[in-house]
LUMVEXKOL-284693 format. One record per residue (C-alpha): residue number from 1; residue in three letters; z, x, y. Coordinates in steps of 0.1 Angstrom, whole numbers, plus 5000, padded with zeros to 4 digits. Layout:
+-----+-----+------+------+------+
|   k |   r |    Z |    X |    Y |
+-----+-----+------+------+------+
| NUM | ALA |    Z |    X |    Y |
...
+-----+-----+------+------+------+
END
This chain:
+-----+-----+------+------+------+
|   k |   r |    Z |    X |    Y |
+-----+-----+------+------+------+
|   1 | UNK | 5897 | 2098 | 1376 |
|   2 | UNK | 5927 | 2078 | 1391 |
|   3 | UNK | 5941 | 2080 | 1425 |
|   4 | UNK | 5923 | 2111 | 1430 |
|   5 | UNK | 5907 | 2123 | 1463 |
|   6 | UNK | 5877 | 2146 | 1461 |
|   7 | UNK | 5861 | 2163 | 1489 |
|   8 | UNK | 5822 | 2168 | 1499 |
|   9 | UNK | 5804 | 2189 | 1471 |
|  10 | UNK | 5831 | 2187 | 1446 |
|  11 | UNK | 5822 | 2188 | 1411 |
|  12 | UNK | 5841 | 2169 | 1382 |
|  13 | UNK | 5817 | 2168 | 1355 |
|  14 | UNK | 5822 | 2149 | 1318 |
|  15 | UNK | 5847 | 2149 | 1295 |
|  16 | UNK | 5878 | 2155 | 1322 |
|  17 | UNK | 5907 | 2136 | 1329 |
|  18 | UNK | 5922 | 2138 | 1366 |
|  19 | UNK | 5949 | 2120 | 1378 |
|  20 | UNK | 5968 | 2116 | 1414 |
|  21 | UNK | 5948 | 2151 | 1428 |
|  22 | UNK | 5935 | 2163 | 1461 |
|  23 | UNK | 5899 | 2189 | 1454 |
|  24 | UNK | 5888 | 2209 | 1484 |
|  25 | UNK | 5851 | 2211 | 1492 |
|  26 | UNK | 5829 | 2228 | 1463 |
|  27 | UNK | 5863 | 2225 | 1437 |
|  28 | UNK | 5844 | 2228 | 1407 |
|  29 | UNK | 5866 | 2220 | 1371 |
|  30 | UNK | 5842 | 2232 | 1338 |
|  31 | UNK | 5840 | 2201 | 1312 |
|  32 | UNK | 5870 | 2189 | 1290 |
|  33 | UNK | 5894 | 2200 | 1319 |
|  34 | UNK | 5927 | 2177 | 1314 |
|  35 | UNK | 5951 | 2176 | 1347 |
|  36 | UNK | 5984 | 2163 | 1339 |
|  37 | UNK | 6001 | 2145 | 1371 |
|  38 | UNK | 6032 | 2132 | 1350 |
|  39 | UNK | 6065 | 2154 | 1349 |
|  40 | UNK | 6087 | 2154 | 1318 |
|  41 | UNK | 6118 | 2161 | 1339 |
|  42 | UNK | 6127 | 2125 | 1357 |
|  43 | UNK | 6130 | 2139 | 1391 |
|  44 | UNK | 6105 | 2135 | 1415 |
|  45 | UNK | 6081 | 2164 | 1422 |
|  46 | UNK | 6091 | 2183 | 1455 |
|  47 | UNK | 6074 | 2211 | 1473 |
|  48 | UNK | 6091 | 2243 | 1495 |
|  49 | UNK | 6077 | 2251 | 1529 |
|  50 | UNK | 6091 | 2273 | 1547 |
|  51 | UNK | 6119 | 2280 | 1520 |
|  52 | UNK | 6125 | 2241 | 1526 |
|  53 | UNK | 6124 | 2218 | 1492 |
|  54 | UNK | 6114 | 2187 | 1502 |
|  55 | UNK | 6114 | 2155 | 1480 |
|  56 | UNK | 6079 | 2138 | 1480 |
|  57 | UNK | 6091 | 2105 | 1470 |
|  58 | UNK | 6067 | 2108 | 1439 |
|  59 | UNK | 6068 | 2110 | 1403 |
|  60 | UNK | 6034 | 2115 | 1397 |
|  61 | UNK | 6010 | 2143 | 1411 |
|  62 | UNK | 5981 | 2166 | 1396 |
|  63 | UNK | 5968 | 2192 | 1414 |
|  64 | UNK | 5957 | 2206 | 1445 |
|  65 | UNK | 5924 | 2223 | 1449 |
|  66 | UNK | 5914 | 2245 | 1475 |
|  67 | UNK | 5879 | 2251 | 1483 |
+-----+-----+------+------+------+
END
């Protein structure tokens, strides 16, 4: 794991690779599980909310979990 943030009762178990992630409570991955956090485009990664991209500032980010 690096630069990852798991919550109470999540489960990451052997043989998984997780980089720069949030997991919710009780966010389970199954073995073997590889979560890229690098993009191939040289942009940073950007979300919408409200129909509004916004620029994270980060080139690097995994996934989000929810519980």
């Amino acid at each position: 794991m690096k630069n990852a943030v798991l919550m109470n009762a999540s489960q990451v178990p052997h043989f998984n690779y997780v980089g720069d992630s949030v997991f919710g409570v009780h966010a389970h991955l199954g073995a073997g599980v590889k979560i890229s956090n690098l993009k191939i485009t040289r942009d940073n990664v950007s979300l919408v909310i409200d129909g509004e991209k916004i620029d994270t500032g980060l080139r690097k980010f995994g996934a989000i979990l929810g519980h």
